[in-house]
N, C-alpha and C positions, 0 to 999 in steps of 0.2 A: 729434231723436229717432232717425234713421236711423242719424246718427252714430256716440250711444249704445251702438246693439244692435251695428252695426260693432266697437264698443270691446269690446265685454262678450264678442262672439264670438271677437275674437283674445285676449283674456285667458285666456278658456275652451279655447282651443287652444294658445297660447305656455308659457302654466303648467305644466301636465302636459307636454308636451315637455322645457322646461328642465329640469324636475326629473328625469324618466327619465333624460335626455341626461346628468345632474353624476351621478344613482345609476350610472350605465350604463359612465361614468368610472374612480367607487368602486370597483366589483364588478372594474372589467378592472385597474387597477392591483393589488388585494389577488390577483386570479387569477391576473396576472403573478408576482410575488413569492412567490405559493405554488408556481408551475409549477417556477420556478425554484431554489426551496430543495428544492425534491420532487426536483428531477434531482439536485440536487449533493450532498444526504443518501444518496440512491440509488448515486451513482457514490463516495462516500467510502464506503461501507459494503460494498462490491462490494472497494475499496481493501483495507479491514481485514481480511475474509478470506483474499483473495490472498496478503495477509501472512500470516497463522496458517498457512496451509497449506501454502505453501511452505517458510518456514523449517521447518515439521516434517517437510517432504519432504528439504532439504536437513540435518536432523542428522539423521534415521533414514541418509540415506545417508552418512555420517560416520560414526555411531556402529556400522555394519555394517561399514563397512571394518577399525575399532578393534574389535571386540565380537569378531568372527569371524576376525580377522586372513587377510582377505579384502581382494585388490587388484587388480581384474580392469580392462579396457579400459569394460565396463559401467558398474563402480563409479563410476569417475571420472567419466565421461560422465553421471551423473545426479547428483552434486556439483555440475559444471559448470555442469549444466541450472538447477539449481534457485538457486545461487549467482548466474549470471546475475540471474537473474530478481527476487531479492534485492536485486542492486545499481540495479536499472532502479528501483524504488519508493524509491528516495530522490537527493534533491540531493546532490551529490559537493560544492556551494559553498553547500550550509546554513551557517548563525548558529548553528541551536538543537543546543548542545551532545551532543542525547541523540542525535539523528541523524548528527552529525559520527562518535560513537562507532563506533556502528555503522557505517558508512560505513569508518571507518578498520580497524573489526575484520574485516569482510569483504575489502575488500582485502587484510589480514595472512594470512586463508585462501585468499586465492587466490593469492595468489604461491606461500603452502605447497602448496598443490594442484598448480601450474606444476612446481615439483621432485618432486611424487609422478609425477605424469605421465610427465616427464622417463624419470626411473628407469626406469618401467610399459616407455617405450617401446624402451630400449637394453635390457631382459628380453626384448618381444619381435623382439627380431633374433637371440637367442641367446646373451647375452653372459652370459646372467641376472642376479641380485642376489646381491651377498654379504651374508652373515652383518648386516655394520655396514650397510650401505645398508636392508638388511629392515627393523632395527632403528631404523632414522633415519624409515623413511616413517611408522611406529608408534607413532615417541615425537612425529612432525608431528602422527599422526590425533589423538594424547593430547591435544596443546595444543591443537590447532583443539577440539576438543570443551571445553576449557574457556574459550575463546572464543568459542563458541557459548551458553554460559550466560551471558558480560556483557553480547552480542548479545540474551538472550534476558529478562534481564532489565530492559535498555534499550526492549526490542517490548512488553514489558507496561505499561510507563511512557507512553512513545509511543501505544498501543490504548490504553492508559485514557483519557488527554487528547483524542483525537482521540472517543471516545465520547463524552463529557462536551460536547465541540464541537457533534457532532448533534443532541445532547440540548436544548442552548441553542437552537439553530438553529430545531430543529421547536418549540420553545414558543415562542420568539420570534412565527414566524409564525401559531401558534394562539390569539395571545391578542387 
């Protein structure tokens, strides 16, 4: 009989243990994988801004230099800045075509940018720019701006896909 009540008390105590212990499990595994989808939705979405705003930083400062026929030590320096920063948010050794593009067409502005520069800098030592040099850094702002549109419509293509990612992501983990 002593046995018994022995058996009946570890039952009554091992049961509810195991079972807390397997739910207790559950809860940290699904809380892991939400913590984890939560950061990484978080830092891609933080990503996707970065992008909108700078490349808008970078053709406002393009389209100012062409719009106003405006070529100042500033100009360039917030081209740079923003171009930089452009080229950092993507793999230079992508696979996926839309990135490569991009990737390629940015480099094509900044090498154009390196010859605006160029110029900017032998004007200021005095030499200034002639006539055809003025007209070359102008007919560069021309194309870069509409390489900035294949750029631009490549980022919309790119943001869409990478939303649609999120999108999968967070319902993935809520269902």
């Amino acid at each position: 009989m002593e046995r018994g009540k022995y058996m009946n008390l570890l039952q009554g105590f091992v049961s509810p243990v195991l079972i807390s212990s397997i739910i207790g499990y559950l809860v940290y595994r699904f809380n892991k994988k939400k913590l984890y989808t939560d950061f990484i939705t978080r830092e891609r979405m933080k990503w996707l801004e970065n992008i909108r705003n700078d490349f808008s930083n970078l053709y406002a400062s393009i389209n100012t230099i062409y719009s106003k026929d405006d070529i100042s030590f500033e100009s360039c320096i917030n081209v740079y800045l923003y171009l930089s920063k452009m080229q950092l948010y993507f793999n230079p050794n992508t696979t996926d075509e839309l990135e490569k593009d991009i990737v390629d067409n940015l480099n094509k502005i900044d090498k154009e940018f390196r010859g605006i520069a160029n110029m900017y800098k032998v004007a200021r030592k005095g030499r200034g720019i002639s006539n055809q040099e003025a007209a070359n850094v102008f007919f560069t702002a021309e194309n870069t701006i509409k390489e900035l549109f294949i750029i631009h419509d490549d980022l919309r293509k790119i943001l869409k896909k990478e939303w649609d990612n999120i999108k999968k992501e967070v319902k993935t983990v809520t269902e």
